[in-house]
N, C-alpha and C positions, 0 to 999 in steps of 0.2 A: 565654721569651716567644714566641717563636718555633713552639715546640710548641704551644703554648695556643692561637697564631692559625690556625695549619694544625686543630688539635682544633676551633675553633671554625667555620672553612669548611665543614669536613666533616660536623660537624651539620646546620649552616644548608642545605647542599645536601641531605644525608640528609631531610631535614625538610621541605624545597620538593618534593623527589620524590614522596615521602611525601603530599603535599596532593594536588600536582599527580594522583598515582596515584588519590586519590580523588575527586577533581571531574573528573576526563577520565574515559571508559571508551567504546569501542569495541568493532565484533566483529560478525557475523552471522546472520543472520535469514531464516527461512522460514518460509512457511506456507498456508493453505488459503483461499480467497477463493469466497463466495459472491457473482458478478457478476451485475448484472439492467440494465436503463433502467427511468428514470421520467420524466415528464414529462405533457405535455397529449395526451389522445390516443393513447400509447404503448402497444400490445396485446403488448409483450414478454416472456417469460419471462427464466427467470434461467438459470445453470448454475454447475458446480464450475468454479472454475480456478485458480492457483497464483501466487504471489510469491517473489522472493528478492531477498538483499542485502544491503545492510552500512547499520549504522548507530552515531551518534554520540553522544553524550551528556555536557553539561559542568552538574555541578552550582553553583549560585550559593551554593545555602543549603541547608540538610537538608531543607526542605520544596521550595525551585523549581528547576527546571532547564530547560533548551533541549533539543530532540534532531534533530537535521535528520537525513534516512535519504538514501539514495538506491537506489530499489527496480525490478527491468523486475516488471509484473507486466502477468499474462494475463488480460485483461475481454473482456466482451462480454454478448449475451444470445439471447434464441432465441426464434420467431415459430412457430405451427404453424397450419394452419389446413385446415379440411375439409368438402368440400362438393359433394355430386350425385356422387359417388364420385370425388371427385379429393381425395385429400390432397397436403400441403404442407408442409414444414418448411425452415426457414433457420436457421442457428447462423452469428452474426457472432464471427470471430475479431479483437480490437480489442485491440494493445497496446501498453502504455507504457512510459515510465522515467518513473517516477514520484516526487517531490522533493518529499515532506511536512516540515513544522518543525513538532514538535509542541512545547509547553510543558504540564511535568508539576507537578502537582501534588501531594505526597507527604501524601495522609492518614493514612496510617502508615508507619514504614520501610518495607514487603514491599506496600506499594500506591501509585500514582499514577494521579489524573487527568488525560487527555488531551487535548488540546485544539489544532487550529493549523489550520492552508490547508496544500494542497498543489495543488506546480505537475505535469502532467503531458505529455511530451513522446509525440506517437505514433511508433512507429516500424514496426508491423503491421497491415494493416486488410483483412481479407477475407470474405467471404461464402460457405460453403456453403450449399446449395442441393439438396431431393431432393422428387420428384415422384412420384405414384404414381397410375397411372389406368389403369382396368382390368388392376389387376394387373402393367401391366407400368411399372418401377422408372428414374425417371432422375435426373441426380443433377452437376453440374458447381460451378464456385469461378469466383467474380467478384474482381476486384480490385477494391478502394472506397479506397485510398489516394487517388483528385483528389476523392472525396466524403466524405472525413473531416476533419475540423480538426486542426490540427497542433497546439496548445495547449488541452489539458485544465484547468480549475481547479476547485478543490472543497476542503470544509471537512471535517476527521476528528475526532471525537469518542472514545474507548473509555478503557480500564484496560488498564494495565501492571500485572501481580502476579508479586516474586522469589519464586520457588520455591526459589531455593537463594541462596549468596552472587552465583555467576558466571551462575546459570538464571531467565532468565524468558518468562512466557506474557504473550500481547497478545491483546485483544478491541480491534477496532476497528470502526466504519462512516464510510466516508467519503461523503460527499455530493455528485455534481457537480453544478457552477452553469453551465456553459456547454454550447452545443450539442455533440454528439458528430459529428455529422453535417453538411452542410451545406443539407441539407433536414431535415425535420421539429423536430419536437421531443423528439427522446430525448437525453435526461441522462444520466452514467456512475451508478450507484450500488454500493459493493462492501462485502460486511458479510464480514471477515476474522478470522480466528484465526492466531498465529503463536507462533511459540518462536525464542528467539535466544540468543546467549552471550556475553560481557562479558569482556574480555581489558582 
């Protein structure tokens, strides 16, 4: 009897691991981010800039799940402008740690829809700056941290697709809904691809 109960524990635990192993899964993430502003008014461009970080994942059902991430990524966007021979360009260096929940929707095993808010925290905000008039080149960095907002928020949309059991690619755009600044009107907008791995 004795044996049977201990045989019997060691299932039930084997088996709870076993679930747990498959409704939990963690692990990390990188990838490539097209950042720009949009807004009212906004004469911004975009640029490349970069993500990383680790994220979470607890499945409910074979179709729903949760994923909270927590990411620093590098945004911002870039202004050029030109005129009676003075050219101008600025590239705003603006970034975050960025705390998106997405909820997935699993239209087949190897696909999910994505969808949630994410919070983001600043923790970089600087302006280069380059001037060019008659040929001759000037070029300095502002600090815009007292002119930036500390609390970012915005909504993410894209597709999670597993490429393998433990590999997959992300498409994502997130949207921001609040000012980036404390003057004007520019909103963060970042349209992202990323690859992660699942431990």
């Amino acid at each position: 009897m004795k044996k049977i109960a201990i045989a019997l524990m060691c299932t039930i635990l084997a088996t709870g691991a076993a679930m747990a192993q498959k409704q939990f899964t963690w692990g990390p993430k990188i990838g490539v981010d097209y950042t720009h502003y949009w807004g009212e008014d906004v004469g911004h461009g975009g640029q490349l800039n970069y993500q990383a970080g680790l994220f979470m994942e607890y499945r409910f059902t074979n179709k729903f799940s949760v994923a909270p991430e927590v990411v620093f990524a590098a945004q911002g966007g870039k202004y050029d402008w030109s005129e009676d021979g003075v050219k101008f360009n600025a590239t705003d260096h603006v970034n975050y740690i960025n705390i998106p929940v997405m909820l997935k929707f699993y239209v087949i095993p190897e696909l999910s829809i994505d969808f949630g808010p994410q919070l983001g925290v600043n923790v970089y905000s600087k302006m280069t700056q380059e001037w060019e008039v008659l040929d001759v080149k000037y070029k300095d960095t502002d600090d815009l941290k007292d002119e930036t907002k500390t609390v970012d928020f915005g909504l993410g949309l894209g597709l999670t697709y597993n490429i393998a059991k433990d590999v997959f690619v992300q498409g994502r755009y997130t949207l921001g809904l609040t000012k980036v600044f404390e003057y004007g009107n520019d909103k963060n907008g970042n349209a992202q691809i990323a690859i992660g791995y699942r431990f």
